[in-house]
N, C-alpha and C positions, 0 to 999 in steps of 0.2 A: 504494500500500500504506500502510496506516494505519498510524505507529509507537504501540508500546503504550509507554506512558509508566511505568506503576507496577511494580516491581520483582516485587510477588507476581503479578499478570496474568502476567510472563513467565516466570518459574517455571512457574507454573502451565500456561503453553501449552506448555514444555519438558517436563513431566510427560506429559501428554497424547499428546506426540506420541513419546516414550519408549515408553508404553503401547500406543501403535498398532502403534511396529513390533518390540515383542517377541510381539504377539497374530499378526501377519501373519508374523512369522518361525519362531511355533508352529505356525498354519496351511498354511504349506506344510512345514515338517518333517513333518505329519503324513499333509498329502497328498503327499510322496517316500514315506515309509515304505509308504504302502496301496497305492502302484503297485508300489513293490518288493515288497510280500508275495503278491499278486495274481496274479504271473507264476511259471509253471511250474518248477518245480525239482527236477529228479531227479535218482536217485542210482545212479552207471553199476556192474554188477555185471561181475565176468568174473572168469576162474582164473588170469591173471597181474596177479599183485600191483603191479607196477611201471607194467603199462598205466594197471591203475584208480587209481595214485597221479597218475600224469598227463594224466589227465583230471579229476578232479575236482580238482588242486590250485590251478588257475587260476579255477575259481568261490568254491570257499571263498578266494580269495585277495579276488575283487571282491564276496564278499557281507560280508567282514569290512572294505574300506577301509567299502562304502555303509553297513554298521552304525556306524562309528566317524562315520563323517560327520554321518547322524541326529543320533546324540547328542552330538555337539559342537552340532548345529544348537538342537536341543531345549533343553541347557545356557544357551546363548548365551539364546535367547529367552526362556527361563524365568526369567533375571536381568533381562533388560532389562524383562519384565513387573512383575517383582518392585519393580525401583528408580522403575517410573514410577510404580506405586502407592503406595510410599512417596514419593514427591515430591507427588503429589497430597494426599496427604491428610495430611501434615505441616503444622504449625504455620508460617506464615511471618511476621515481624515486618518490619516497616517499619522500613530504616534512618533514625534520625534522626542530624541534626548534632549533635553538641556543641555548648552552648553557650557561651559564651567565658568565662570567668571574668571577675566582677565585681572589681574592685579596691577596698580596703577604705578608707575615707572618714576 
């Protein structure tokens, strides 16, 4: 493995690869969400109240953690897209040394 030597080369491959996995972390949040919206969901009808509360309270229970989950997921990659982009195309300066002060003659 080749070490990169210049300080902005590595930034710059840290950027990058920032950028990669908040695009791949947006990609599959979006493919979780289309398999969850895809699948069959219905809504159970009947004349006691307390049946049809316990049946349906168990799905609305796991369609709201897989909602929360999405968009945590969503969040999460949207940030880390967001900060590779700006690491990418920020300004980077080259640290230089100081140079030592001259002593006066």
């Amino acid at each position: 493995m080749v070490a990169v030597k210049s300080r902005a080369k590595r930034i710059e491959i840290s950027g990058y690869a920032t950028l990669i996995v908040g695009i791949v972390l947006l990609v599959v949040t979006f493919f979780n969400a289309y398999l969850f919206l895809i699948g069959v969901l219905n809504i159970p009808t009947s004349g006691d109240l307390m049946a049809v509360f316990g049946e349906t309270l168990a799905p609305l229970i796991e369609a709201a953690i897989r909602a929360i989950y999405l968009g945590i997921m969503g969040w999460v990659g949207s940030i880390l897209t967001r900060r590779g982009v700006q690491v990418i195309t920020s300004p980077i300066e080259e640290a230089k040394t100081p140079e030592p002060p001259t002593q006066p003659a």
